[in-house]
C-alpha positions in Angstrom: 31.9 93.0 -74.5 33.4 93.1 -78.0 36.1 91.0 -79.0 39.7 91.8 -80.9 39.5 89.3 -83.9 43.5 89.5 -85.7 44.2 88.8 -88.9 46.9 87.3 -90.2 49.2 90.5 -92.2 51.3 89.1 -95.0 54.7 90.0 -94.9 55.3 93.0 -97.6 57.0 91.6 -100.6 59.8 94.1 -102.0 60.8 92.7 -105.3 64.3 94.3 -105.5 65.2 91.7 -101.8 63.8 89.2 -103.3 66.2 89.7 -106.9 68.8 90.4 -104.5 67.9 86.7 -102.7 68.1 84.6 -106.2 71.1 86.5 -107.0 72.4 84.9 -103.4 71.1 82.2 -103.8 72.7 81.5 -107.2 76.2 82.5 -105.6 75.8 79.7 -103.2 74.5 77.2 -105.9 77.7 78.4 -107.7 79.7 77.2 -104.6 78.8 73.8 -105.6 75.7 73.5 -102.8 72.0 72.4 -103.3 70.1 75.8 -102.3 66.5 74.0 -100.1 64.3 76.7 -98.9 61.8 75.0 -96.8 59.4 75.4 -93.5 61.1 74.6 -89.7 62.2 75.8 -87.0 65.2 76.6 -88.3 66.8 79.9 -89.6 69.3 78.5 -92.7 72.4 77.8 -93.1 75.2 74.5 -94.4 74.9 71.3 -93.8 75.6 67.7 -95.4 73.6 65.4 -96.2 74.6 62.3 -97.3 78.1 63.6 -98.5 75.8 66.0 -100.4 76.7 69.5 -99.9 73.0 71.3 -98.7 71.8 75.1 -97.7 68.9 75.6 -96.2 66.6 78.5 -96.0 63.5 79.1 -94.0 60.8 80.3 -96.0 59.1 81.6 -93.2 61.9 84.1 -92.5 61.7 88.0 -93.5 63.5 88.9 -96.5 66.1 91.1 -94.3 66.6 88.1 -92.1 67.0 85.8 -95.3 69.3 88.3 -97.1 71.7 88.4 -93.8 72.2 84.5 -93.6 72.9 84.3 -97.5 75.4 86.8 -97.4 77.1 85.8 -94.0 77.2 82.2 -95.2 78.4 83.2 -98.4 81.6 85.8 -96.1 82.1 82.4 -94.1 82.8 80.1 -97.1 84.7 82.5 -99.3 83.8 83.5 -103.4 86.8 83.9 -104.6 87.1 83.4 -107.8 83.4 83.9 -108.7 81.9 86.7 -110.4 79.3 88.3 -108.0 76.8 91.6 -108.6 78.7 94.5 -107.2 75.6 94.7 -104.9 75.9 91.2 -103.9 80.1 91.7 -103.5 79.3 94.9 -101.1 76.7 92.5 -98.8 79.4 89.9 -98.8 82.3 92.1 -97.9 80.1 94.0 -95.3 79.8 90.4 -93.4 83.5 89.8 -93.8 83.8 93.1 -91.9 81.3 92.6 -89.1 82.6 89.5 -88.2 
C-alpha cells in the first residue's frame, strides 16, 4: 500500500497585493500607529501597548485576508485628512459601505 506524502504549497505571491499592502500599511503608520506584522494565532488588528498605539498583522494570513483587515481598520478609524492612493481610498470606502 502506497502512501500520500503532501507537500507543503507556498502561498502564490501577487506583487500588485502586496504594493497594495505597504501602501496600507503606510496609511496606518500615517495614523500615528506602529504597523507589527508577526506570527500568532491572531488575525490583526489595534491595540495599545503601553500607551503605545500598535497594529498587528499576521504574517501567516493570505494577502486577500490581510488586505481586508488593513482597509476595514483603516474605514473604522477614519483618514480624513490624509492623502490615500485612489485604489487604496476605493478599498477604504468599500469597507465604510459594507459595514
Amino acid at each position: 500500500m502506497s502512501r500520500i506524502i503532501k507537500k507543503n504549497t507556498k502561498a502564490v505571491v501577487d506583487d500588485k497585493k502586496e504594493l497594495l499592502i505597504d501602501d496600507l500599511v503606510d496609511v496606518i503608520e500615517k495614523l500615528g500607529f506602529e504597523v507589527r506584522i508577526e506570527k500568532g494565532t491572531f488575525k490583526g488588528g489595534f491595540c495599545l501597548l503601553r500607551e503605545q498605539k500598535v497594529f498587528l498583522i499576521n504574517k501567516n494570513l493570505e494577502q486577500d485576508k490581510k488586505i481586508n483587515i488593513l482597509a476595514r481598520n483603516i474605514s473604522d478609524i477614519g483618514a480624513e485628512g490624509i492623502y490615500l492612493k485612489p485604489n487604496v481610498r476605493e478599498l477604504v470606502e468599500k469597507e465604510e459601505l459594507d459595514f
